[in-house]
N, C-alpha and C positions, 0 to 999 in steps of 0.2 A: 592467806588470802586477805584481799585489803578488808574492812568493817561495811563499806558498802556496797559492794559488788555481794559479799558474802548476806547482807541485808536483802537486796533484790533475788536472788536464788535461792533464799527458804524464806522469802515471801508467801503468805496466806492469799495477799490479794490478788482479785479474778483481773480479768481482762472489765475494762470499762465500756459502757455503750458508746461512745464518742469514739474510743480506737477500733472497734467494731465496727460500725458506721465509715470509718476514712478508710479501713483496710478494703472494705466492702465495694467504696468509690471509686479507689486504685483498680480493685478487679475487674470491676466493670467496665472501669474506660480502656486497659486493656484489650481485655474480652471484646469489646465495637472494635478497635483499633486494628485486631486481630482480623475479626470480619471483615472489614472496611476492605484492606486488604489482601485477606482471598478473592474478595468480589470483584474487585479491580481488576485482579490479577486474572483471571479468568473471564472478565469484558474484552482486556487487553489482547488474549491469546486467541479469543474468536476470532476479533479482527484480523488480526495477523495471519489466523489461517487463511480466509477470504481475501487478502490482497495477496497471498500466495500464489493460491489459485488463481486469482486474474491477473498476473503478472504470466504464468506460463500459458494462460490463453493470449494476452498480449503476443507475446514470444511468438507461439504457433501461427497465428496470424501473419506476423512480418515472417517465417519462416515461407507462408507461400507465397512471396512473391517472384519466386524460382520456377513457379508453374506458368505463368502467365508473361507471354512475348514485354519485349518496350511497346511497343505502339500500344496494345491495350491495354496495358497497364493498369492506367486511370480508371477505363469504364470497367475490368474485371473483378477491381478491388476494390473500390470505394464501396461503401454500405453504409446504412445509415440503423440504427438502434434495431440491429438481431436481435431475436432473444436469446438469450443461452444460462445455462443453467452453472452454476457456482458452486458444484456437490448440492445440497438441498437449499438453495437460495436461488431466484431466478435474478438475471441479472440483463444485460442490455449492450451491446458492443458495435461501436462506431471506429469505421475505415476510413481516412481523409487522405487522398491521392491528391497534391499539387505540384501541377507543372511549376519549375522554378529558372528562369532567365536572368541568368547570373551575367556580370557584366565584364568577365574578365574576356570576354573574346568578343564583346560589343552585346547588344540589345536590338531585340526586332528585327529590321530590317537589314541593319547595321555588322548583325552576327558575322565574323571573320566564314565560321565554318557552315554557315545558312541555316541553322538548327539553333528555331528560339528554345529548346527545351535541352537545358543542358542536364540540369537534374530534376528526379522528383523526390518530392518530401511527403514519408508516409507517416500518418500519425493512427496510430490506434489505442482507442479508450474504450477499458472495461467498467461498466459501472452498475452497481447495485446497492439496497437498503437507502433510497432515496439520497443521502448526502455522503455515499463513498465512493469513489472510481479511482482509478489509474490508468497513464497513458505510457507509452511507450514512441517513440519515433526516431526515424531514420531517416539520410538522406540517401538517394540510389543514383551514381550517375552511370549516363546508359553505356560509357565508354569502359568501364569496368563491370556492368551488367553483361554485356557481351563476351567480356573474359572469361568470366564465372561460369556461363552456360555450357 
């Protein structure tokens, strides 16, 4: 064995307070780091559960628009801030039904086929915890709405 290595391993001397002190520093900023991140990581995973769930309330939402004719369309879906509940979170959900006159077959009055309302465009937003929501939307046009039924 070399003379110094063999010098350090039948060493008398302790541990000093200054390497005791940095090893102590290293553990500890670990040890937060550590924390820091379960914490996060478990903020994170809340949310995600919560826009889960209002993502398949979204979904269910645009799912009924199969119960309800074209003509009423508009007035039997639109809604304005439900309440509805988020598993234990209350939350809030808005319907937005817009008639859309698209201009490939002309405009207004102009319309090739006399039907300013070629498509509508459904939008639904789930929202809750003051500054989270999601939306979802779709366009429906009524010439394949009629196919579908």
């Amino acid at each position: 064995m070399k003379p110094l290595l063999k010098n350090i391993i039948n060493s008398d001397n302790g541990v000093t307070l200054a390497e005791t002190a940095v090893a102590i520093l290293i553990m500890t900023i670990l040890i937060i780091g550590g924390l820091q991140f379960v914490s996060v990581g478990r903020e994170q995973m809340t949310v995600e559960k919560y826009q889960r769930i209002a993502l398949i309330i979204a979904e269910s939402r645009l799912e009924t628009v199969r119960k309800y004719s074209w003509e009423i369309l508009s007035d039997s879906l639109s809604e304005s801030n439900t309440s509805i509940m988020l598993k234990d979170v209350l939350g809030t959900r808005t319907t937005v039904v817009t008639d859309i006159d698209d201009d490939f077959d002309g405009t207004g009055g102009s319309d090739l086929d006399a039907n300013t309302v070629d498509y509508k465009h459904i939008e639904v937003t789930v929202a809750w915890a003051l500054t989270q929501s999601l939306s979802l939307e779709t366009d429906i046009s009524e010439y394949f709405y009629d196919m579908a039924q």
